[in-house]
C-alpha positions as CSV (number, residue, x, y, z in Angstrom):
1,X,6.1,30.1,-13.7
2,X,6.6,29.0,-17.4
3,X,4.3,26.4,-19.2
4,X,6.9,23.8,-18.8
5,X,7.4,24.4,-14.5
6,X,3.8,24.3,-14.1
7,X,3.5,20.9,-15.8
8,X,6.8,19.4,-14.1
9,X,5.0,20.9,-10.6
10,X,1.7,18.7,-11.5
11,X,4.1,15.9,-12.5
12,X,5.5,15.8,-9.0
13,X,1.9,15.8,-7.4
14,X,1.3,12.7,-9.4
15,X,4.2,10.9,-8.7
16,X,3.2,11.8,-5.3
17,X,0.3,10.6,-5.1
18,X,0.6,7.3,-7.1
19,X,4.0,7.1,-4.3
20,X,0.7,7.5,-1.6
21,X,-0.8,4.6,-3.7
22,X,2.2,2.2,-3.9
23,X,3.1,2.3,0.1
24,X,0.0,1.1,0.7
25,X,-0.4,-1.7,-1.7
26,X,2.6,-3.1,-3.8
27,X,-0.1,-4.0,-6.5
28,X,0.3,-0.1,-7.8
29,X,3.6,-0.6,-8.6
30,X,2.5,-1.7,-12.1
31,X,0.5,1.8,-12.2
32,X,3.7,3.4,-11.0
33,X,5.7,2.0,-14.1
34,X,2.7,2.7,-16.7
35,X,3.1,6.4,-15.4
36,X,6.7,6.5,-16.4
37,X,5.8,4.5,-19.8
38,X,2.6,7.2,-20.4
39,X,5.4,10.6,-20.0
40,X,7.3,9.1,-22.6
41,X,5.1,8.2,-25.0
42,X,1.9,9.7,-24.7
43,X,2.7,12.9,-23.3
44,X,2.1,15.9,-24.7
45,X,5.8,16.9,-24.2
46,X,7.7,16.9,-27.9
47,X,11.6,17.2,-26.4
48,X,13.4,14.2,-24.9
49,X,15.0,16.3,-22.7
50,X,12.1,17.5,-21.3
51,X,9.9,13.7,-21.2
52,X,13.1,13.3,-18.9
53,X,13.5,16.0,-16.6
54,X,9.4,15.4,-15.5
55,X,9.9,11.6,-15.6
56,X,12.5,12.7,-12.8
57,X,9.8,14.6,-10.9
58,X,8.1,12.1,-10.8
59,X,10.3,9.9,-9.5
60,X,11.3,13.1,-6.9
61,X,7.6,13.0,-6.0
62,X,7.1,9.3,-5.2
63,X,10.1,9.2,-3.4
64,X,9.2,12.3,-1.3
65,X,6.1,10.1,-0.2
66,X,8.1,7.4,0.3
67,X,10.4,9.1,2.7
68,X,8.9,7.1,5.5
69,X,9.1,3.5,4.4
70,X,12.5,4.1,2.8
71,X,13.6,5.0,6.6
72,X,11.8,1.7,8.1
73,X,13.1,-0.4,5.3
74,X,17.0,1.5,6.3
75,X,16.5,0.5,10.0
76,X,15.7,-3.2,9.6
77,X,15.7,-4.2,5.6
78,X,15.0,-8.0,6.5
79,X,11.7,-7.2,8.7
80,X,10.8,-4.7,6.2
81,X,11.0,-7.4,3.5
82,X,9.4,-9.7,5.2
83,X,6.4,-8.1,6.3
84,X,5.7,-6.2,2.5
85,X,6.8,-9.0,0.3
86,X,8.0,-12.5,2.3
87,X,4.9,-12.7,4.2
88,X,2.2,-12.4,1.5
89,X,3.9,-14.8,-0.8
90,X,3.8,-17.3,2.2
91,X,-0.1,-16.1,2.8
92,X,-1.0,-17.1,-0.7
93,X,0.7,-20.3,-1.1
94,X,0.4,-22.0,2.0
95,X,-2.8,-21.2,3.5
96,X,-5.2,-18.9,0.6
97,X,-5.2,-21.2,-2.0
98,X,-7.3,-20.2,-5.5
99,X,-7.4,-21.9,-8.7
100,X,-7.9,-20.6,-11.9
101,X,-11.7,-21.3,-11.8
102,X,-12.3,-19.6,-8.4
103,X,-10.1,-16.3,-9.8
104,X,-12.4,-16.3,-12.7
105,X,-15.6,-16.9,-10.9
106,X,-14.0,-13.8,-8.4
107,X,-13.3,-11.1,-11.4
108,X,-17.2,-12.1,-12.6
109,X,-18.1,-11.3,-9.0
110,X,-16.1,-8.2,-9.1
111,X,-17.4,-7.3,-12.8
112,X,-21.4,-8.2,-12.1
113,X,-22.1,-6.3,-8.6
114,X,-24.5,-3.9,-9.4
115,X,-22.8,-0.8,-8.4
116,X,-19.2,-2.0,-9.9
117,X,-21.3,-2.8,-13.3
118,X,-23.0,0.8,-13.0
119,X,-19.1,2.1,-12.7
120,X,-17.7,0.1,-15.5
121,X,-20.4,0.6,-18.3
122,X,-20.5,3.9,-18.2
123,X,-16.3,3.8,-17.9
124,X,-16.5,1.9,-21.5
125,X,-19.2,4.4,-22.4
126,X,-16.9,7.5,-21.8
127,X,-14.0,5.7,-23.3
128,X,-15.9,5.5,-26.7
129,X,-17.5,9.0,-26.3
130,X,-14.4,10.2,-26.0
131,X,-12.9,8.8,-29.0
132,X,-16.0,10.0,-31.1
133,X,-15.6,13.4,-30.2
134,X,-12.1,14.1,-29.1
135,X,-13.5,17.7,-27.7
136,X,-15.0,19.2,-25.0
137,X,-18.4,17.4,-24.3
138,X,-21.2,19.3,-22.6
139,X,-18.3,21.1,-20.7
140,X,-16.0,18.0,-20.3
141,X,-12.5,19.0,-20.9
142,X,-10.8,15.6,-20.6
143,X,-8.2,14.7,-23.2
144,X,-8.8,11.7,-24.9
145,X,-5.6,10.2,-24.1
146,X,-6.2,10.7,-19.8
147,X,-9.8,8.7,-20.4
148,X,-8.3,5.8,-22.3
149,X,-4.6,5.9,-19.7
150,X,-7.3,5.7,-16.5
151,X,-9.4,2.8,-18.3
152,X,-6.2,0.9,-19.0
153,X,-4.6,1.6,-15.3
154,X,-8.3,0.3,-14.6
155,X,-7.9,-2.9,-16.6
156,X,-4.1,-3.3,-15.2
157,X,-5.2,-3.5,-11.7
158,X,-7.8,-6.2,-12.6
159,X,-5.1,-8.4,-14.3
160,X,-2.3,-7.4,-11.4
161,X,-5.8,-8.7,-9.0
162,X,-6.3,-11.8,-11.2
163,X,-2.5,-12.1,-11.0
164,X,-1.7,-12.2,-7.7
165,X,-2.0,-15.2,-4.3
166,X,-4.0,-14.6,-2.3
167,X,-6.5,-13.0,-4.6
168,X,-9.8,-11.8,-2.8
169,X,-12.9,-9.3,-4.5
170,X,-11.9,-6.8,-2.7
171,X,-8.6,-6.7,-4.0
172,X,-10.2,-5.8,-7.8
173,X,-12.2,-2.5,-5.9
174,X,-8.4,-0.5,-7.0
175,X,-9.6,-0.4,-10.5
176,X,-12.9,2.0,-9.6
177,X,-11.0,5.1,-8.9
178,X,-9.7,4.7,-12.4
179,X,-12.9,3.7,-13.9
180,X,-14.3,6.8,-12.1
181,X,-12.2,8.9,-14.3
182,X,-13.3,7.4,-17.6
183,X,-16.8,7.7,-17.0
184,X,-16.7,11.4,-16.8
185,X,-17.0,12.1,-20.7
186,X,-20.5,9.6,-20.7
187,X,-22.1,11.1,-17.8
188,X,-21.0,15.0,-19.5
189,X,-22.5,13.6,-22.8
190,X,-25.3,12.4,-21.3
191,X,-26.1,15.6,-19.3
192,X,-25.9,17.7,-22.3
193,X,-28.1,15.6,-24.3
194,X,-30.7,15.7,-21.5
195,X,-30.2,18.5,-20.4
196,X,-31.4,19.7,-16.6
197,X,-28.2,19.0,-14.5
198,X,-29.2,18.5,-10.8
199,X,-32.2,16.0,-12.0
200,X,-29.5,14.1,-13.9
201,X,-26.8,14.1,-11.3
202,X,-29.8,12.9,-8.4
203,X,-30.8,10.3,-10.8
204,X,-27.7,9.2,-11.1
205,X,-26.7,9.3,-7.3
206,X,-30.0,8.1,-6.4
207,X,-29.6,4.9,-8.5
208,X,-26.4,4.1,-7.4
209,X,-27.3,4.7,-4.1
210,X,-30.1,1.8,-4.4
211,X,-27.1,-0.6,-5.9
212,X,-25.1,0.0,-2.6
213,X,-27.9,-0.5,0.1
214,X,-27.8,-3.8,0.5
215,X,-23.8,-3.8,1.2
216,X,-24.0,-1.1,3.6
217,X,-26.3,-3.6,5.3
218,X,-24.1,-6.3,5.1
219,X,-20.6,-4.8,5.7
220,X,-21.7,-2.0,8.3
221,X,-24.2,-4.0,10.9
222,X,-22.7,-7.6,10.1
223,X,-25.5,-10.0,8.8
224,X,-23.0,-12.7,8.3
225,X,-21.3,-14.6,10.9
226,X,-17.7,-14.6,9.9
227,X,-18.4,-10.5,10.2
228,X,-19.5,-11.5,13.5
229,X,-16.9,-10.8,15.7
230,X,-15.8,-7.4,14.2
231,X,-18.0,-4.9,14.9
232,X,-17.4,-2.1,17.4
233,X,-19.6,-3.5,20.1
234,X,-18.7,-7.0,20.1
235,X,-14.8,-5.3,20.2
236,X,-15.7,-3.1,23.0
237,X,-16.8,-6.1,25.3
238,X,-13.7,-8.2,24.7
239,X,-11.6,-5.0,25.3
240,X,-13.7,-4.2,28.7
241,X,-13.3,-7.8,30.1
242,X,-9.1,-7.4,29.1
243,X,-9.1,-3.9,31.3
244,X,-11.4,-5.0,34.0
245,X,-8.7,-7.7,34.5
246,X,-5.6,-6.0,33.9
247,X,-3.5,-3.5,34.6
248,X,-2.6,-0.2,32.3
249,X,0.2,-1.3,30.2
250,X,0.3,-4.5,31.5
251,X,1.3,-7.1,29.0
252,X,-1.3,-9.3,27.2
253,X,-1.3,-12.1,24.8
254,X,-4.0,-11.9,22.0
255,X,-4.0,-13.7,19.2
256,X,-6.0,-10.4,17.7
257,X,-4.0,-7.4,18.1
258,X,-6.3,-5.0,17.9
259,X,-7.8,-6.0,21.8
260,X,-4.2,-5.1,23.5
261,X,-4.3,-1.8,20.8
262,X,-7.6,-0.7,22.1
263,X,-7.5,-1.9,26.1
264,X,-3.9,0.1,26.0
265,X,-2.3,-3.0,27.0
266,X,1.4,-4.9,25.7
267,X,1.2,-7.0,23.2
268,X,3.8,-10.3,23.4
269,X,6.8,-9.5,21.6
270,X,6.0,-11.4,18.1
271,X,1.8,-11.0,18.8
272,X,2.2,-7.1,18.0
273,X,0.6,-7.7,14.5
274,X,-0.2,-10.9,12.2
275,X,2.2,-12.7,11.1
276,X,2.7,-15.9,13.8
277,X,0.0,-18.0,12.0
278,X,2.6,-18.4,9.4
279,X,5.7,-18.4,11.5
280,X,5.8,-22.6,11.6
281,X,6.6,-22.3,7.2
282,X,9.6,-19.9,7.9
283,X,13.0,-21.2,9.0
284,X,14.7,-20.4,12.1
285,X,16.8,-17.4,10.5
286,X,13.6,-16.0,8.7
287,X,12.1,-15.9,12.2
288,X,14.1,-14.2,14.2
289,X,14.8,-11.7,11.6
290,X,10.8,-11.4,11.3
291,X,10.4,-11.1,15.1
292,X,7.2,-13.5,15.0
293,X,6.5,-15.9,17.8
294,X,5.9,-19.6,16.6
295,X,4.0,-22.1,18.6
296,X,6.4,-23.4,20.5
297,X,7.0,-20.0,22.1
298,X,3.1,-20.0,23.0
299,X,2.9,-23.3,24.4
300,X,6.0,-21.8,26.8
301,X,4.4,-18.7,27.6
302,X,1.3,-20.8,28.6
303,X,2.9,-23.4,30.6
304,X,5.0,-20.5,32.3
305,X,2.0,-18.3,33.0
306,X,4.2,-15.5,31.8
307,X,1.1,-13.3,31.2
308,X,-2.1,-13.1,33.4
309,X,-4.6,-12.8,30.8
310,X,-5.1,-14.6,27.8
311,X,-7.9,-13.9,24.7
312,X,-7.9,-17.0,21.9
313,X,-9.5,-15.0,19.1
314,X,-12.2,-17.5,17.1
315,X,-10.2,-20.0,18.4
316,X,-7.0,-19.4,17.0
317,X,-5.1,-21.6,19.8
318,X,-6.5,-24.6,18.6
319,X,-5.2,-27.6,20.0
320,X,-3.6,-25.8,23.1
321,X,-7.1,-26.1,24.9
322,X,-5.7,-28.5,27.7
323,X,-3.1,-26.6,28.1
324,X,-5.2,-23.5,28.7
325,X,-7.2,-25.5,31.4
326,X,-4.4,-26.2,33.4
327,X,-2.5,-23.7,33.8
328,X,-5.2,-20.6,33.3
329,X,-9.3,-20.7,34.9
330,X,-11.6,-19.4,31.8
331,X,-13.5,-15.8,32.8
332,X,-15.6,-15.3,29.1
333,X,-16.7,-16.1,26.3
334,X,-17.7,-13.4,23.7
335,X,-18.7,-14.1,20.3
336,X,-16.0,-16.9,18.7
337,X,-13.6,-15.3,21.6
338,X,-12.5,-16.8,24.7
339,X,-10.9,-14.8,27.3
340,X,-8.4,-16.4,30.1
341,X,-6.4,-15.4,33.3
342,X,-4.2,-17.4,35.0
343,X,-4.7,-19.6,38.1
């Protein structure tokens, strides 16, 4: 294969990937573009003819990874829409609310933590090592020009994070891969100017490590109470009261989806994901082209009994408590969750 194959091949595989990337958060689309800006401009590649031809890989390789949400957003463009774009731009202005102070005080949150700080000096450290030397670096063979593209894809996804409604820290985490890729001319400087490679790279490990301790405490075994409710065993015991009184496939309504998912159950047609906690801001052609239930479906299904068991997640049916009493006998109560069946 000839110089030029081999670089359209590796082309593809990014466009692939960053394709990977964009399907599952829109937020990459900006990455997606400054890929097509970088092949034309600070490529290697000296013949517009050829900047072309791999700009069209990559378009061939996100679209090749995109194959499967091109065919769901063929088969019903308006629910498609709705549940990539419609829905999160109804999320962020009616219910996540964030003003400018509260975004900054976010990106300082983002910027400060320990292990992200640890990431992001050393990313700024490569970027500048890299520029000094603009060679190979204690074995590093990274081109000047791929350290400064991943810090700026790094700094877009902040500002896309910043950008965005809702907004939450966890959003600004995209910008570490990148960051990860910068950093790699500091910590091959730094080796070859200490010298002794597996004490350097368990030094290194070791002190991140100790930066990410305390949130594997507080993310894996839930110290906070809104985490409360999400770990595996509380799950299991909401899921083993839903099968002990149901039947397989039997169909459910949970405010949580993931209960029905796990107990094997149906969900309510319009309860199968999230979604119906916005459904009262959409109008009535938005939501029957979403397929979400609204609360006046709920209150029907309740007053009906058209299902035997129902499980109010932290209590998300607030207000229909009365209704609930009448019409269905409460069983448990797990965590923020209640669990009814009917009378």
């Amino acid at each position: 294969m000839s110089e030029d194959g081999r670089k359209n091949v590796k082309i593809l595989l990014a466009g692939f990937l960053v394709g990977i990337a964009l399907n599952l958060r829109l937020t990459f689309s900006l990455i997606w573009l400054a890929e097509g800006v970088l092949i034309f401009f600070l490529s290697s590649m000296k013949n517009k003819k050829q900047k072309m031809i791999a700009f069209l890989f990559f378009c061939l390789g996100t679209i090749l990874s995109s194959s499967f949400a091109i065919y769901l957003f063929l088969k019903d463009p308006g629910a498609f829409i709705f549940d990539n774009l419609t829905y999160h731009q109804i999320l962020g202005a009616g219910f996540i609310k964030l003003g400018f102070l509260k975004r900054i005080l976010t990106v300082f949150k983002f910027l400060f933590y320990p292990q992200n700080l640890f990431i992001i000096f050393l990313a700024l450290f490569g970027l500048i090592v890299s520029f000094k030397k603009r060679r190979n670096i204690g074995g590093c063979v990274l081109n000047h020009k791929i350290v400064l593209s991943a810090f700026i894809f790094g700094i877009v996804m902040i500002v896309t994070s910043f950008s965005i409604s809702p907004t939450t820290f966890q959003h600004y985490e995209q910008a570490l891969p990148f960051f990860l890729v910068s950093l790699i001319p500091a910590l091959s400087h730094l080796e070859f100017r200490w010298g002794k490679r597996k004490i350097f790279l368990g030094g290194i490990s070791t002190l991140y490590i100790f930066f990410v301790i305390p949130f594997i405490v507080i993310f894996i075994f839930s110290v906070r109470g809104r985490d409360k409710p999400y770990p595996k065993s509380e799950v299991r015991k909401v899921v083993k009261v839903v099968e002990e009184n149901s039947k397989p496939k039997e169909m459910v309504f949970s405010t949580w989806p993931a209960y029905v998912v796990f107990a094997k159950r149906e969900p309510v047609p319009g309860l199968e994901t999230w979604g119906w906690e916005v459904a009262h801001l959409l109008s009535p052609q938005e939501l029957k082209r979403s397929k979400l239930i609204n609360r006046q479906k709920m209150e029907e299904i309740i007053l009906e009994k058209k299902v035997g068991l129902i499980v109010n997640f932290c209590s998300d049916l607030s207000g229909l408590e009365n209704l609930l009493d009448v019409n269905y006998r409460h069983i448990k109560t797990i965590g923020d969750t209640k669990i009814y069946k009917a009378k």
